[in-house]
Every structure is written in structure tokens, then in C-alpha cells.
N, C-alpha and C positions, 0 to 999 in steps of 0.2 A: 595425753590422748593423741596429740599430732606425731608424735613418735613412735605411738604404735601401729596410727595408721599408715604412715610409712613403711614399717617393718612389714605390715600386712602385704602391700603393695611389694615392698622388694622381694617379699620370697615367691609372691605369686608368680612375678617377671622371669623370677628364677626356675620356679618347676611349671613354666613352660617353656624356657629355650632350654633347662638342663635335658628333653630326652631324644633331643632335635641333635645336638652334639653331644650327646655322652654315647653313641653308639656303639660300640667297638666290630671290628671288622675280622670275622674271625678267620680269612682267608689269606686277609694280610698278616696277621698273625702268626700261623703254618707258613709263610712263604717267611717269614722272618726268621723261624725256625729253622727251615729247612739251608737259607742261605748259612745259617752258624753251622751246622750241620755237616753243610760242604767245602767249608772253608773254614776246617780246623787244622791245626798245623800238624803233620806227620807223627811227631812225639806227644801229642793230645793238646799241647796248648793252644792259645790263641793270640793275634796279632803279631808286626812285624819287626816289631822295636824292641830289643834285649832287654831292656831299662824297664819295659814296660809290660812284660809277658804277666807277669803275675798279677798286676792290674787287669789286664784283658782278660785272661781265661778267669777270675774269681768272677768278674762280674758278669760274663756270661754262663757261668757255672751255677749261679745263683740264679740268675733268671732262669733256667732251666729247671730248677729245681721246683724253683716255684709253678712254674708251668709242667709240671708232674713229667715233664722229661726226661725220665733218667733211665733212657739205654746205652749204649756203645757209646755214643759221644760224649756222655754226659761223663761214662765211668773210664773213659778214655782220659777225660781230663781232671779226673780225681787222684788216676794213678799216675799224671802227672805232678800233680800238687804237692803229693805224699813223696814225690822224690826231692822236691826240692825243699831248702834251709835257708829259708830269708833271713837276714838279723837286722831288719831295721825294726821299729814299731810300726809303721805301716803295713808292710808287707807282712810281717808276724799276724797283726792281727787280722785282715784278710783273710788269711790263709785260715785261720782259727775260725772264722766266722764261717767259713765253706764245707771246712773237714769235720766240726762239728753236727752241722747236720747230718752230716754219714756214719755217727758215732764213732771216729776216729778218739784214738787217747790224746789230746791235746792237753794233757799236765806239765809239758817240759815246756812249753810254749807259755803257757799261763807263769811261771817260775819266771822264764825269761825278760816275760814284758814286764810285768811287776818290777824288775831289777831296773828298767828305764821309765821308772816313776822319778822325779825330783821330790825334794822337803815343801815345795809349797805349791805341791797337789799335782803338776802339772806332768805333762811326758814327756819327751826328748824324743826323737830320730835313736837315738841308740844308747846306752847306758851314762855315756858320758857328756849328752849334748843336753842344752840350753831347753826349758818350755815350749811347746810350740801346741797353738792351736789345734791345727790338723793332728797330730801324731795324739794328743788328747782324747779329743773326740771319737775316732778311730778304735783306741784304744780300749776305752768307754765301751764303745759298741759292741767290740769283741766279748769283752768282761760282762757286759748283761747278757749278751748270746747263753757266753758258758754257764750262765749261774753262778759267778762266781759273788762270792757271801762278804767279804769284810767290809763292812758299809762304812770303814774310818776312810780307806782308801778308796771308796767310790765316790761317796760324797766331798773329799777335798779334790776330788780330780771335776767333781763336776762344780763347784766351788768355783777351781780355775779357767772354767768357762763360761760361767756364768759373769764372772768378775771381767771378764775377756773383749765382754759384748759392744760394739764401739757405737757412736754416739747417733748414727744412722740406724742404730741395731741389728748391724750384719757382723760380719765375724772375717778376718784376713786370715792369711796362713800361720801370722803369729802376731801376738799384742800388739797393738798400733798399724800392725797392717789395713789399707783401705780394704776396705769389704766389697765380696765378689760374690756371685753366684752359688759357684762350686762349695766356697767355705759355707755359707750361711745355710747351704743346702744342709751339707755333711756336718754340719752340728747340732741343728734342726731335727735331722733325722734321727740324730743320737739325743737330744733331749726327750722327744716321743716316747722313744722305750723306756724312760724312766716316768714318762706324765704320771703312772698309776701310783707312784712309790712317792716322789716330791712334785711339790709345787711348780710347776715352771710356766704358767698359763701366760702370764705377763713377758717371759722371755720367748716365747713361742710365738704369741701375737704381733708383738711386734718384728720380732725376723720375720713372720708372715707377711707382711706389711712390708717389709725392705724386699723382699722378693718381689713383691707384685709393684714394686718400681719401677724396677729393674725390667719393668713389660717392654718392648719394640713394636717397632712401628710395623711388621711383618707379624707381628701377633709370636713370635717367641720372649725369652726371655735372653740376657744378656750382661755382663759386668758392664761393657762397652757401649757406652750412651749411643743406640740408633743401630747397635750391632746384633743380631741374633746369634749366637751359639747354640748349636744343635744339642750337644751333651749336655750344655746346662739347664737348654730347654727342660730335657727330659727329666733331670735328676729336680728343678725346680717345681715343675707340674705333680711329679711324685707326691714328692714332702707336701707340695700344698694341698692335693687333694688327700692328704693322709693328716693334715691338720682339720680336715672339716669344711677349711674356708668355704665359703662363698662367693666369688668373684666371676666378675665376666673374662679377665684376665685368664685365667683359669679356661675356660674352654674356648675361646682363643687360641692358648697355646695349644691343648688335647687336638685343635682340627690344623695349625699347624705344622704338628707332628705327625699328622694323619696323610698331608700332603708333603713331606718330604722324603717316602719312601719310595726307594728307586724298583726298577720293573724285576730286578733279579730278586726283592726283598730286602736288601739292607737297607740301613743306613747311612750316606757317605761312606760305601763299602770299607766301614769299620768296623769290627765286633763290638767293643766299646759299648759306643755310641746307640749298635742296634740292639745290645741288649739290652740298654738305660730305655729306650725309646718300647722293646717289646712289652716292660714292667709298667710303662702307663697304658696302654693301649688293654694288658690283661686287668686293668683296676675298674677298666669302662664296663657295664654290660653289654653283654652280645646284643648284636644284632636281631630284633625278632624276625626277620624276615626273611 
């Protein structure tokens, strides 16, 4: 009985400060838009780092999509995607996740990644590398996007991440690595799309739980005790507002992201970053007002 009166209490606390901060701001929104917008790069991509283009524009590609944005810019940076040949399993399945929504034939891509599967479930960086966390997960994510059917090969990949999970319940970039943010986010996310098919409630919860550690004293999130990191903020508040939780941590971080956008609309004028940061602010409700 003393535990339900509790529960009664926590939720009440909750749905009156959740509509005090879940407001979403729909002008910052549009100017967040607009700044991707105008500072896309010539050839359609996005950001300034070689290494790192195909990261930027997928993730801004996607935000856009979801934000039913899909004119000029949107198909600017699609017909850039479609030109390029990544070969690692990152980059491959990005790419897959993006082009698939456009109804692109992504069958050669599917073949390819498959082929950087290991015997005990896991992915590689490329056909002949070692397990790794991240390329797993990633790969995963891809593979539910497309539909893709063989459940011998989906379930020991997620096996190998399940087995993966470290003793804090976050996830590094590969077995034994300490656990960060970015990781526990990006496997978190890819366990979700499978909650309806297998069990993962118990792996879920608890990396829920390793995230909202990871809170700062600035009201973001962080791998670095006392450090906020903006991208992770964003990709962190995502996954957890997309697990359900309940936390004050949680809107916290929603109004610290809400004050770290600059007067032009980005984010730390990166695309990155302001596209991870536009995907929570559209999960809030509008503003009634």
C-alpha cells in the first residue's frame, strides 16, 4: 500500500511539471530548419570533415524526413548519398537506413553487410575485422529498417549484444570497452525496434538507468563526470524519452537543449548536432500558445 501511494504521488509530480517543460517551440524548430537549409554543402552533403560527411548529411537527412521536409535540400542530399560507396558497416548501413526510406533498391548493400557478419553473431568495421559493438548495432538497425527476414542471423547478432552489455549496463565501442553515452544510446535505440519481436525489457531498463547517470550538473548528459556533451545530450534524451521513462533527468536535459540554441538556429553551428537536437525538440508537443 505504501508503494502505491508513492507511485500515486510520483506520477502526479510528474504530470504537473511534465507540460510546464515538454513544450516544444515550434519557431525554433523552423529556424533550426532553415539554418540546415542554408548551410548545406554545394554537392548536397553536409559538414566539414571528409571522414565524417556521410555521418552528417544521413543524420540530417533523416531528421528532415521526419520533419516531412523533403524538398530541394532534402532531395539535394539524397542525390548525394546515391553517389556515394561507403564499404565499411557503418557507413553502409546509414546509408541503408536513409535510402530506404526513398524506396531506393538497397539489395547490394544488404548482401554486402551480411558478408561483414562474424560466426559468433557479431559485425566487423568490414568483412575482415574483429566484433565490434557499434558496427553491430548499427548494422542491426539497418537490417530491421529493411525488413530484412532471417531471424538465425538477427537474433545471434543481437545475442552479441546483449552478451556485450557491461557490468554498469552501458555498452563501449567494443566488448570491454567502458561505457559512454553515444554507445548505450546507439544500442538502446536499436534494441527498441526490436521490443515488439524479443524480450529486451531488462536490457532496456537498465541502460535506461546508465543514462540517466550519466545526468550533469548543467542538466545535460555526458560520458565525462561533470562534462555535458551536446550530441550526446540529444541522442540520450531521444532514446529516453522513446523508452517511456520517467525521470526529471529527462526534462532537464529537454530544457537544456532548448537553451543551447544559438540566434542563427543551430547547434554549435554543426549539422550533426542540430539535427540530433531538432529530433527531440519534434518528440515535445507544440506549444499551445
Amino acid at each position: 500500500m505504501k508503494g502505491k501511494i508513492l507511485s500515486t504521488a510520483l506520477f502526479l509530480i510528474l504530470t504537473i511539471i511534465m507540460p510546464v517543460l515538454t513544450y516544444g517551440d515550434e519557431q525554433s524548430i523552423n529556424d533550426g530548419v532553415t539554418w540546415l537549409s542554408e548551410n548545406q554543402n554545394q554537392d548536397g552533403s553536409y559538414g566539414d570533415d571528409e571522414a565524417l560527411l556521410l555521418l552528417d548529411t544521413t543524420a540530417v537527412l533523416d531528421t528532415l524526413y521526419s520533419l516531412e521536409q523533403t524538398g530541394t535540400t532534402y532531395m539535394d542530399g539524397i542525390t548525394w548519398l546515391n553517389e556515394e560507396t561507403p564499404l565499411t558497416t557503418d557507413f553502409i548501413s546509414r546509408r541503408m537506413i536513409t535510402l530506404y526510406k526513398e524506396g531506393e533498391d538497397i539489395t547490394g548493400e544488404v548482401d554486402l553487410l551480411i558478408n561483414h557478419k562474424n560466426p559468433e553473431g557479431g559485425f566487423g568495421g568490414d568483412e575482415d575485422a574483429e566484433s565490434m559493438v557499434t558496427d553491430t548495432a548499427i548494422a542491426l538497425h539497418a537490417l530491421k529498417t529493411v525488413d530484412y527476414e532471417d531471424t538465425d542471423i538477427l537474433e545471434s547478432a543481437l545475442d552479441y549484444l546483449t552478451t556485450t552489455q557491461n557490468t554498469d549496463f552501458g555498452w563501449g565501442f567494443e566488448e570491454g570497452d567502458e561505457s559512454s553515452v553515444f554507445m548505450t544510446s546507439t544500442v538502446l535505440k536499436t534494441l527498441l525496434l526490436f521490443r515488439d519481436t524479443y524480450n529486451f525489457e531488462s536490457e532496456i531498463t537498465t541502460a535506461a538507468s546508465c543514462l540517466l547517470s550519466t545526468h550533469t550538473p548543467e542538466g545535460g548528459f555526458g560520458t565525462t563526470p561533470e562534462e555535458t556533451a551536446l550530441y550526446e545530450t540529444a541522442l540520450a534524451t531521444e532514446i529516453l524519452i522513446d523508452t517511456a521513462a520517467q525521470a526529471e533527468e529527462i526534462l532537464t536535459a529537454i530544457t537544456y537543449l532548448q537553451s543551447t540554441q544559438q540566434p542563427d538556429g543551430s547547434r554549435e553551428t554543426d549539422p550533426y548536432t542540430t539535427a540530433l537536437a531538432l529530433r527531440v525538440m519534434t518528440k515535445i508537443k507544440p506549444d499551445p500558445m
